[in-house]
C-alpha atoms as an extended CHARMM CRD file, in Angstrom:
* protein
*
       225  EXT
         1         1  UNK       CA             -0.2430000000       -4.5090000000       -1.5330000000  PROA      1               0.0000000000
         2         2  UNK       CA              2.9390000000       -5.0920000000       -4.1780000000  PROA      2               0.0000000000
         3         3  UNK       CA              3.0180000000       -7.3160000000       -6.6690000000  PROA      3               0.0000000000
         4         4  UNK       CA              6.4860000000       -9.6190000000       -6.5550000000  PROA      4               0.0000000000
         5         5  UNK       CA              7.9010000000      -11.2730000000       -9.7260000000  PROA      5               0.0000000000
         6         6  UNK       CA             10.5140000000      -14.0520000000       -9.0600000000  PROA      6               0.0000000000
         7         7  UNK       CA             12.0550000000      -16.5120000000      -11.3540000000  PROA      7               0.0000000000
         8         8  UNK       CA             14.5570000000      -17.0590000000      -14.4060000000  PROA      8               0.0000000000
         9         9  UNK       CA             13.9340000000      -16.7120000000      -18.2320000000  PROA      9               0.0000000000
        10        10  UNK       CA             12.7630000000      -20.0600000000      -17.9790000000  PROA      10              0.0000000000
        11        11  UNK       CA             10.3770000000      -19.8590000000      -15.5120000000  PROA      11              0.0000000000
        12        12  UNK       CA              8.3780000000      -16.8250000000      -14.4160000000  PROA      12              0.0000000000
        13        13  UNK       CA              6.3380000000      -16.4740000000      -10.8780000000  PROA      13              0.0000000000
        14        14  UNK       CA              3.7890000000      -13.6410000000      -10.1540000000  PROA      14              0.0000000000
        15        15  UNK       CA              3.1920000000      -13.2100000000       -6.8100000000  PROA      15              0.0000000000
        16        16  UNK       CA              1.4710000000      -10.5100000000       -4.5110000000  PROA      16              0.0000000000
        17        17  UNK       CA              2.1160000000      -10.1400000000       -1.1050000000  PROA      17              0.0000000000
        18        18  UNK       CA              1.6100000000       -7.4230000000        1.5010000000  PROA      18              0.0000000000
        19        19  UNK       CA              4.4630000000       -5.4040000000        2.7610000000  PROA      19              0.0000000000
        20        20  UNK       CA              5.0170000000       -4.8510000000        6.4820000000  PROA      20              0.0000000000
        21        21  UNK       CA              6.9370000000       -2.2330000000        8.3150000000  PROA      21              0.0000000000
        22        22  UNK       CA              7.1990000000        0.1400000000       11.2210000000  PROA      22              0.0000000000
        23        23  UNK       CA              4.4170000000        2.4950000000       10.9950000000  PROA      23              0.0000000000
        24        24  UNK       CA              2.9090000000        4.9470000000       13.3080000000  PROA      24              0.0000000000
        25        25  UNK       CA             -0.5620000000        6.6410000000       13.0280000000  PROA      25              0.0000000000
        26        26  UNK       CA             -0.2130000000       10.4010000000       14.0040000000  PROA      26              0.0000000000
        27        27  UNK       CA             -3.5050000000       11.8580000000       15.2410000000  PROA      27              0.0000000000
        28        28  UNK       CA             -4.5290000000       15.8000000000       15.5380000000  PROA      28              0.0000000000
        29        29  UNK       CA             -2.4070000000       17.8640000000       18.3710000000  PROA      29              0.0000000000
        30        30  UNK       CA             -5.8530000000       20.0020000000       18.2410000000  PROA      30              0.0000000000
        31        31  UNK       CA             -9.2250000000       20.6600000000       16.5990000000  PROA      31              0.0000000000
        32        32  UNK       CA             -9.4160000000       22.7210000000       13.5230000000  PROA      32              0.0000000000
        33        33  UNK       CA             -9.3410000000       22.8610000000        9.9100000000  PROA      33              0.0000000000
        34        34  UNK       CA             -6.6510000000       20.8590000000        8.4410000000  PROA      34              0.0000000000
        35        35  UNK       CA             -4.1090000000       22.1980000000        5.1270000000  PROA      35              0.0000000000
        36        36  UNK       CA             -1.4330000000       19.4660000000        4.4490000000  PROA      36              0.0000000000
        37        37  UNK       CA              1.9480000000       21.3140000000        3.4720000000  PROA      37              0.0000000000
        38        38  UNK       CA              4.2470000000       17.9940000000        2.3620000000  PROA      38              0.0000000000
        39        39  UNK       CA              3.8400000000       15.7480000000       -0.7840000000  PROA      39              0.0000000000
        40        40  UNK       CA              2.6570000000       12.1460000000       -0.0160000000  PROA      40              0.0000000000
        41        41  UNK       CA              5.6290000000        9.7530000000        0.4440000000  PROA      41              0.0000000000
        42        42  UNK       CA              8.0040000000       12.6100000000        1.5110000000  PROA      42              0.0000000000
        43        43  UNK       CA             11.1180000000       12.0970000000        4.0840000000  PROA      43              0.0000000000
        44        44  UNK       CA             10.1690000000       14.5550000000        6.8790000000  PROA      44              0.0000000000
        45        45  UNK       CA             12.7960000000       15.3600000000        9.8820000000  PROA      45              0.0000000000
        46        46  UNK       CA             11.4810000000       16.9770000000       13.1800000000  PROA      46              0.0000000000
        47        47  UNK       CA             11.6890000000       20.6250000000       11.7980000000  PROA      47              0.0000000000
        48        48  UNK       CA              9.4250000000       19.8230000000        8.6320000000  PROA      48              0.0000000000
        49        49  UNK       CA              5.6380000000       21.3170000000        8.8590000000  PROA      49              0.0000000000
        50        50  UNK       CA              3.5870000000       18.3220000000        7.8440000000  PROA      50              0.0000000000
        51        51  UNK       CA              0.1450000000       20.0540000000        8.2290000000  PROA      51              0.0000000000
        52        52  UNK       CA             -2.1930000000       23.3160000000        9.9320000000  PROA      52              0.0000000000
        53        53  UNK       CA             -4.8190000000       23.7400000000       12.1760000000  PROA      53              0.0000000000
        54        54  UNK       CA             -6.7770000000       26.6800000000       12.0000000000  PROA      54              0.0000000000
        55        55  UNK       CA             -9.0330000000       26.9930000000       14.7730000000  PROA      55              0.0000000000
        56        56  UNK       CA            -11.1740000000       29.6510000000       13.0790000000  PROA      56              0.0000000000
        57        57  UNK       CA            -10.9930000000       28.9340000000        9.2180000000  PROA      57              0.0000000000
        58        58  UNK       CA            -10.5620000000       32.1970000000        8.7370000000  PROA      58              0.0000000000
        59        59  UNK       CA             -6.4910000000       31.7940000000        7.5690000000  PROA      59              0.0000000000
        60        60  UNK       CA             -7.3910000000       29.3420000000        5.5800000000  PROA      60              0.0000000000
        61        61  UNK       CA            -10.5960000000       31.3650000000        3.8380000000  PROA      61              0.0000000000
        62        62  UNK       CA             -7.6930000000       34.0720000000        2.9930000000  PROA      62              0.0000000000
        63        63  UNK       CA             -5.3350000000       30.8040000000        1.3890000000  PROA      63              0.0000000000
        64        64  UNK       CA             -7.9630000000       30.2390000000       -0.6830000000  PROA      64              0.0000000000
        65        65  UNK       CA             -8.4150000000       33.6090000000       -2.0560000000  PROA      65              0.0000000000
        66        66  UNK       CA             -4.8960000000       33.8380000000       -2.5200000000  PROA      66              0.0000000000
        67        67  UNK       CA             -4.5770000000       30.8480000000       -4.6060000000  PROA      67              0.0000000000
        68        68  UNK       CA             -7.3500000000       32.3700000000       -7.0180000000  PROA      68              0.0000000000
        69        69  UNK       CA             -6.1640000000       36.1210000000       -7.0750000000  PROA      69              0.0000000000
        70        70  UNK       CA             -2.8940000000       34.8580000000       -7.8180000000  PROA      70              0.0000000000
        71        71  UNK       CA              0.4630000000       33.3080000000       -9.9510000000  PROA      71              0.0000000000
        72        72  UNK       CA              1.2570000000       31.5370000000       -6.7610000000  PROA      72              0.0000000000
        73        73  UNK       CA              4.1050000000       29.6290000000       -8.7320000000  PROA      73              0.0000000000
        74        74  UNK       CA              7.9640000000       31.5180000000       -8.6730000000  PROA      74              0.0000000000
        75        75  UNK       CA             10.1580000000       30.7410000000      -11.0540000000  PROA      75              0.0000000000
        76        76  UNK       CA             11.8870000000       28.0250000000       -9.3690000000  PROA      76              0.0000000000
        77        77  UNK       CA              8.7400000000       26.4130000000       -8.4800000000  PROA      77              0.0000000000
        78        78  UNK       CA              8.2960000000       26.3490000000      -12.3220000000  PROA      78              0.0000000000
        79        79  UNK       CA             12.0790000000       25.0230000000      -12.7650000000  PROA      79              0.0000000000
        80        80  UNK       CA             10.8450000000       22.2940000000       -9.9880000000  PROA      80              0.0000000000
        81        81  UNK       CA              7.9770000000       21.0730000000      -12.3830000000  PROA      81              0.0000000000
        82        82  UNK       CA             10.1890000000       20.8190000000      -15.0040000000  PROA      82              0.0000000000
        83        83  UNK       CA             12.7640000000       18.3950000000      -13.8180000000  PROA      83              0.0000000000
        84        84  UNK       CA             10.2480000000       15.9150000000      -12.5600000000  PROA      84              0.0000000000
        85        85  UNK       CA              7.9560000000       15.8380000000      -15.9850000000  PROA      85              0.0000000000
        86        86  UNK       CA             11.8600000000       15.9680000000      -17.6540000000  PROA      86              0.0000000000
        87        87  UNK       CA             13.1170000000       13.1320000000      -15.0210000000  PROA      87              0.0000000000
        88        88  UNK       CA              9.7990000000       10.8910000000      -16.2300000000  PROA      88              0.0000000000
        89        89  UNK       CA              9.8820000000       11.3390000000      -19.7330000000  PROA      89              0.0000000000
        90        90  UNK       CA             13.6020000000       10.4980000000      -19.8800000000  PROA      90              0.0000000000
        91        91  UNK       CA             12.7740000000        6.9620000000      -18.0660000000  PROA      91              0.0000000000
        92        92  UNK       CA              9.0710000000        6.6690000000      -19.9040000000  PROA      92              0.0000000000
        93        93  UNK       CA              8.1540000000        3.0200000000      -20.8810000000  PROA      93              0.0000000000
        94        94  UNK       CA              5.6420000000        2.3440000000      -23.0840000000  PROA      94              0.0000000000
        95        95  UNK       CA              4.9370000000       -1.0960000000      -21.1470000000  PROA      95              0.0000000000
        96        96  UNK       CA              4.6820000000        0.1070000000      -17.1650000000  PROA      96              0.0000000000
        97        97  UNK       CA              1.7880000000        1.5720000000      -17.0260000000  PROA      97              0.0000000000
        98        98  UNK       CA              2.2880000000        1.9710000000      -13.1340000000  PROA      98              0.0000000000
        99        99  UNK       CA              4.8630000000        5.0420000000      -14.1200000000  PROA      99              0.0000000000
       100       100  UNK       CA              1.9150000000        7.1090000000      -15.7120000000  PROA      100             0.0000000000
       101       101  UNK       CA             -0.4110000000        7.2070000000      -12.8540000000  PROA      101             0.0000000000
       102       102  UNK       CA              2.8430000000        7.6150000000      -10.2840000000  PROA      102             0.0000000000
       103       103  UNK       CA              3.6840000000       10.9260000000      -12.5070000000  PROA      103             0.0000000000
       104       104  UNK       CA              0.7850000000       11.9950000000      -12.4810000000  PROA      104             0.0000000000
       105       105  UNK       CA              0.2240000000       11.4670000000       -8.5160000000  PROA      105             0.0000000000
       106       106  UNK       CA              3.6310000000       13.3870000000       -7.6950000000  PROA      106             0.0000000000
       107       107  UNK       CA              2.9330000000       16.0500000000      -10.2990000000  PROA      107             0.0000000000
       108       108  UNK       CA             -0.7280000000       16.6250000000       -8.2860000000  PROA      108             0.0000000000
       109       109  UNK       CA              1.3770000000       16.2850000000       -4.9110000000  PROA      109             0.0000000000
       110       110  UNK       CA              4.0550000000       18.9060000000       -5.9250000000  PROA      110             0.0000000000
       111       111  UNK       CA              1.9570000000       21.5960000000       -6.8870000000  PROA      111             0.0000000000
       112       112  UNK       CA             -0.3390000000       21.0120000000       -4.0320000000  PROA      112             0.0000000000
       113       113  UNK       CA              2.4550000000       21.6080000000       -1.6450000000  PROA      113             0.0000000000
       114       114  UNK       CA              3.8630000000       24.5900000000       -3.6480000000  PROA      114             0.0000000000
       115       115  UNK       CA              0.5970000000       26.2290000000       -3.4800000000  PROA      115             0.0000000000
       116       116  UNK       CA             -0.3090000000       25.9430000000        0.0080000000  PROA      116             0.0000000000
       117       117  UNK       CA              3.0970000000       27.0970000000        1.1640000000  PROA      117             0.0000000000
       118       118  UNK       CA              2.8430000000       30.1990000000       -1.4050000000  PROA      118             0.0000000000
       119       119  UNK       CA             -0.0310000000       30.8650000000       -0.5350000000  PROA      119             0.0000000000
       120       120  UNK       CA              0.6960000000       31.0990000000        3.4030000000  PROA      120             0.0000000000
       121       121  UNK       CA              3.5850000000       32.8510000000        2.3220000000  PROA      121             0.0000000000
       122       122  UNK       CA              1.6400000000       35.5290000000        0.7260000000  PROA      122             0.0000000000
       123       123  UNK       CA             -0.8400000000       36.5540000000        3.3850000000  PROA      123             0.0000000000
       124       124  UNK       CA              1.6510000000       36.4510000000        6.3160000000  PROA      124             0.0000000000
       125       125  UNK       CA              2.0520000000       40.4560000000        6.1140000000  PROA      125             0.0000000000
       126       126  UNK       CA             -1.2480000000       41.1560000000        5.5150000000  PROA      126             0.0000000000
       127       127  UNK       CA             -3.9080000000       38.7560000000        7.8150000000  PROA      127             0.0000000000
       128       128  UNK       CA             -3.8080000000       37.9230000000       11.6230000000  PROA      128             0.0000000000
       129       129  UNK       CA             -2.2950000000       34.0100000000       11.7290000000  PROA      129             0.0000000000
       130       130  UNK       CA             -2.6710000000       34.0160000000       15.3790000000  PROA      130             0.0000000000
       131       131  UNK       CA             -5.3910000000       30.8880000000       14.7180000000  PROA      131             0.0000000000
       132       132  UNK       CA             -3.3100000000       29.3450000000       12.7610000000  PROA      132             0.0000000000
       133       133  UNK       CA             -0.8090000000       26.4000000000       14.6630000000  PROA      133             0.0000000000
       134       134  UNK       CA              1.8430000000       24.4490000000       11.9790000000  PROA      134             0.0000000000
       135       135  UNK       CA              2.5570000000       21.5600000000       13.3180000000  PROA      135             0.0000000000
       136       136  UNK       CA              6.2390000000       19.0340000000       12.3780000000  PROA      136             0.0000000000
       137       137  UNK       CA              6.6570000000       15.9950000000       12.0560000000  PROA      137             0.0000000000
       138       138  UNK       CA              6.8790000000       14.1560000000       15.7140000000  PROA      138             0.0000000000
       139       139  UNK       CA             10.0320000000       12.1200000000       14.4310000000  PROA      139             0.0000000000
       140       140  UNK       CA             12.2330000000       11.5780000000       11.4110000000  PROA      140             0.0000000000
       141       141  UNK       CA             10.2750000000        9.4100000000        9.0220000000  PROA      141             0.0000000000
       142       142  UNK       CA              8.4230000000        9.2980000000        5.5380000000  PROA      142             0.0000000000
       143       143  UNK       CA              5.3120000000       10.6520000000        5.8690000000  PROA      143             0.0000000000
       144       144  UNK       CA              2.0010000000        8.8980000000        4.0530000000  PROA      144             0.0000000000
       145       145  UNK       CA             -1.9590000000       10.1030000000        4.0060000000  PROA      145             0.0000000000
       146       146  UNK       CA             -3.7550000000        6.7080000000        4.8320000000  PROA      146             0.0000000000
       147       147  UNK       CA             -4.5180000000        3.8300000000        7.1450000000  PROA      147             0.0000000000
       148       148  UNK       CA             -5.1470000000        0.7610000000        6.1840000000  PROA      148             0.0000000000
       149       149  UNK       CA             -5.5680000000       -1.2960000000        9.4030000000  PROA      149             0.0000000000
       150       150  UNK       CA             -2.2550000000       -3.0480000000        8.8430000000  PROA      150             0.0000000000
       151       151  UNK       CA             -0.3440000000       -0.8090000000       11.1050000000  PROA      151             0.0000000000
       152       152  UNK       CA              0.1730000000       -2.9420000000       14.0960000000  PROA      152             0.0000000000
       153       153  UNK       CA              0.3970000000       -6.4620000000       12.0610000000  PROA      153             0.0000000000
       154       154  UNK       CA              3.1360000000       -8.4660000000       12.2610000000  PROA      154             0.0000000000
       155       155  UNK       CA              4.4940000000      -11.4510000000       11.1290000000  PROA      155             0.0000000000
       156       156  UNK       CA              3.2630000000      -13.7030000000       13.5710000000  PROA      156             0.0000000000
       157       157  UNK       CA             -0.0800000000      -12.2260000000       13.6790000000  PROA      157             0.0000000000
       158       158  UNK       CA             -1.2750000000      -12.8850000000        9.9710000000  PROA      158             0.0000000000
       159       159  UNK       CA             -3.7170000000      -14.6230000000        8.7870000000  PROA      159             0.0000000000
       160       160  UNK       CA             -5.1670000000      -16.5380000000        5.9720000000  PROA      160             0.0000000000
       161       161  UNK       CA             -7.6890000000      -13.2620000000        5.5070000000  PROA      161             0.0000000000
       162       162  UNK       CA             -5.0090000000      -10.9920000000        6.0780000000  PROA      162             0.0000000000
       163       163  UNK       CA             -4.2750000000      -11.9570000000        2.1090000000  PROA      163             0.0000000000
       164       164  UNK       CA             -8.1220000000      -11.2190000000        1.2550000000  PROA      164             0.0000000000
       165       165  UNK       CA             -7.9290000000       -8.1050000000       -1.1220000000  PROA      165             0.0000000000
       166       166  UNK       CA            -11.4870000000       -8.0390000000       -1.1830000000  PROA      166             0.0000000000
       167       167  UNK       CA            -11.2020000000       -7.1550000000        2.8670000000  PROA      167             0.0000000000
       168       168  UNK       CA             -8.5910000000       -4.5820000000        2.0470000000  PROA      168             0.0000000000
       169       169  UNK       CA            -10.1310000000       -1.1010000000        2.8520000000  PROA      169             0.0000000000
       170       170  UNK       CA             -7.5870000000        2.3030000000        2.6250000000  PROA      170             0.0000000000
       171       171  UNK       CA             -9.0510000000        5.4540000000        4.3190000000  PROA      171             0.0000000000
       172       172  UNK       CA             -7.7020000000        8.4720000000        2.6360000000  PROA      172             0.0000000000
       173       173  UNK       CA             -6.6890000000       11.0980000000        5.3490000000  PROA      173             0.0000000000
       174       174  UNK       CA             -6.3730000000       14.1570000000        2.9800000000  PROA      174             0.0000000000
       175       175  UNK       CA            -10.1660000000       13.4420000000        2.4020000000  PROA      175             0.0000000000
       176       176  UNK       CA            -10.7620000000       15.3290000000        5.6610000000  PROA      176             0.0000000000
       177       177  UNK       CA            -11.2230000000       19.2630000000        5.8870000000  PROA      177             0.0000000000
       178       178  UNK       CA            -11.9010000000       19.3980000000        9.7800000000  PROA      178             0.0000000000
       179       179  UNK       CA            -10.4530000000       17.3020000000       12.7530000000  PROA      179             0.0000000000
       180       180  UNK       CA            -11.0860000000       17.2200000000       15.9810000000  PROA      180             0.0000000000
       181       181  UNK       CA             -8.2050000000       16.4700000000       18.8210000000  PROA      181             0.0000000000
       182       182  UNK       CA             -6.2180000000       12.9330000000       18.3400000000  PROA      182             0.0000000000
       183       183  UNK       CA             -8.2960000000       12.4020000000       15.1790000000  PROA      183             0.0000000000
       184       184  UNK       CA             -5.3960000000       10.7100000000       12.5190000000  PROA      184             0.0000000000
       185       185  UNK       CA             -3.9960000000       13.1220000000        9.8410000000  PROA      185             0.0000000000
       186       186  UNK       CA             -1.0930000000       11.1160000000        8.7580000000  PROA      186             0.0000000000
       187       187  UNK       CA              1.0730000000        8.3280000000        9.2380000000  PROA      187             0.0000000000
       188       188  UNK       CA              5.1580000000        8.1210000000        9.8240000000  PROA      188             0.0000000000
       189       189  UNK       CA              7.0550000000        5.0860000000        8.5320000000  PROA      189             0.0000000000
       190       190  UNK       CA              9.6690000000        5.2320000000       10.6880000000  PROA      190             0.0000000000
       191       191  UNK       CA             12.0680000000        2.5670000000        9.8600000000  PROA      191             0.0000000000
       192       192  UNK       CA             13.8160000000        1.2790000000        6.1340000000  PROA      192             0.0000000000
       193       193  UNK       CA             13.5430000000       -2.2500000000        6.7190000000  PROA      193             0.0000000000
       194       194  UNK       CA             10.4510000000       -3.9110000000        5.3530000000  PROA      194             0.0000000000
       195       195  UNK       CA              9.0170000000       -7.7590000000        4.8950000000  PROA      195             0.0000000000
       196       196  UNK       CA              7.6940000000       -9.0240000000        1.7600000000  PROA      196             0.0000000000
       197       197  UNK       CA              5.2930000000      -11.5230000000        2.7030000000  PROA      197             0.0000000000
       198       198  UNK       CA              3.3060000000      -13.8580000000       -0.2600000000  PROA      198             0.0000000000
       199       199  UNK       CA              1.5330000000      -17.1740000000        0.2750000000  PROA      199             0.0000000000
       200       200  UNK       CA              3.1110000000      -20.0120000000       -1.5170000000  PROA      200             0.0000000000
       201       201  UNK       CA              2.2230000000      -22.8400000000       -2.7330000000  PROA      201             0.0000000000
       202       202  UNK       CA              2.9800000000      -26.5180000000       -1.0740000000  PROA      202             0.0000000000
       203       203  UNK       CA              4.7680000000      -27.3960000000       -4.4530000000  PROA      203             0.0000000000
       204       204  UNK       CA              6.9130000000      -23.8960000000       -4.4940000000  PROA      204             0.0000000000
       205       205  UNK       CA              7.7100000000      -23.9060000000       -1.0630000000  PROA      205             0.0000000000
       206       206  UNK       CA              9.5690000000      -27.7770000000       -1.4190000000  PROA      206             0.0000000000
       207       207  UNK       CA             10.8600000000      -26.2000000000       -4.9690000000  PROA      207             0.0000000000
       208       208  UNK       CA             12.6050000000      -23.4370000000       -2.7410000000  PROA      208             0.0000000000
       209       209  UNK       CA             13.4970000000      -25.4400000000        0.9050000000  PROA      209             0.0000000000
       210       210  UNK       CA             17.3330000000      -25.5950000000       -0.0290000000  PROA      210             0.0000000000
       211       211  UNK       CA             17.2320000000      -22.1360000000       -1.8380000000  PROA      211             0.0000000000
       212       212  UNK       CA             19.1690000000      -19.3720000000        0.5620000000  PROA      212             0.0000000000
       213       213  UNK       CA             18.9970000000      -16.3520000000       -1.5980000000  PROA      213             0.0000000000
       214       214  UNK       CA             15.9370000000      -15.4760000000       -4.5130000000  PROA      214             0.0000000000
       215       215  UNK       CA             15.9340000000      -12.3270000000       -6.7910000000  PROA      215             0.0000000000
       216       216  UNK       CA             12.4400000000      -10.4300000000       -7.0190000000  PROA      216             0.0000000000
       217       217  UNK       CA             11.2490000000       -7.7700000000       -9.5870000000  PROA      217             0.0000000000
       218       218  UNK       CA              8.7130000000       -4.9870000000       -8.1860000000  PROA      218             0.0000000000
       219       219  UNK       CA              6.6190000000       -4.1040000000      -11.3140000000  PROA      219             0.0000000000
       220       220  UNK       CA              5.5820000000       -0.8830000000       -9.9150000000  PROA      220             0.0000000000
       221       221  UNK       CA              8.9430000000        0.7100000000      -10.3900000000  PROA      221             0.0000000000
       222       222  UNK       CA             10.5440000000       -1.9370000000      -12.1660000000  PROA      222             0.0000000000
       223       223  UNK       CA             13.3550000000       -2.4580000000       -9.3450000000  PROA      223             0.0000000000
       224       224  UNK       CA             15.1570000000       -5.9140000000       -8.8860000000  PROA      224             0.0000000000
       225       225  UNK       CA             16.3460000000       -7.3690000000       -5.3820000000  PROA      225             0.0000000000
């Protein structure tokens, strides 16, 4: 769900609207215990590893101990953090508070993904990671950890209650540790081209019948269209 802004210095409309767009809900290739290996949001080709399944745990177990033994962070991992909390505070304003919690989010997501590829990294000399299966992304696409039920809706499908935020119910993939086969670990937006769609009123909609062309302003990142 997006918030829209659309108007003039004169007059100022808040809208929010729900964004639709090809998506595609990936489930398991097998049972096992699931390690995500790319940041939320990320552009993934057919070579990227999305996720693992270890069949046994017993790769993962070893991960873990890794990550606590040791400095899993090289020094261009370090130079990595650096330009992203040096990329925010050079564009920090005081007034979007959507900015804080998105820097925080990617700052969690980066080292996540740093430390579970370290860390795999670290005991491939050492430990069996015959149980262990990586598995790509199925096609080029940016890769997201949720469902929301709004996968497969369309334009001509919605609803008055497809607008109900109260209705609106995200399941967090990433919550899951285990998976059985076909069970969904992530989701592939596959195409660029999304649809902004808000609910009007009867008076704004014969304010804008012989408008062709509108600009909109997304809060969240401050972008204007």
């Amino acid at each position: 769900v997006y918030e829209v802004n659309q108007g003039t210095i004169a007059t100022n409309h808040t809208y929010r609207g729900l964004i639709l767009r090809s998506e595609e809900i990936v489930g398991s290739a097998g049972e096992g215990e699931v390690t995500y290996f790319l940041k939320d949001a990320s552009k993934a080709g057919t070579k990227t590893p999305v996720y693992s399944l270890d069949s046994t745990g017993s790769v993962l177990e070893k991960m873990d101990d890794e990550k606590k033994d040791g400095d899993l962070f090289t020094k261009d991992n370090y130079l990595e953090l650096e330009n992203t909390v040096q990329s925010y505070s050079g564009s920090y304003d005081s007034q979007n508070f959507y900015s804080v919690y998105a820097f925080k989010d990617e700052m969690e997501a980066n080292m996540m993904e740093i430390r579970n590829v370290n860390a795999l990294n670290a005991i491939k000399e050492k430990t069996d990671t015959s149980s262990l299966q990586m598995q790509n992304a199925i096609q080029p696409g940016v890769v997201v950890y949720y469902t929301d039920g709004y996968e497969n809706v369309k334009t001509d499908t919605l609803t008055e209650a497809s607008f109900d935020e109260n209705q609106y119910k995200k399941v967090n993939l990433k919550d899951q540790t285990t998976v059985g086969k076909n069970v969904p670990v992530y989701k592939l937006i596959t195409s660029d081209q999304w649809t902004v769609v808000v609910v009007l009123s009867d008076e704004m909609t014969q304010e804008l019948a012989e408008t062709k062309r509108i600009r909109v302003r997304f809060p969240k990142d401050n972008q204007t269209e």
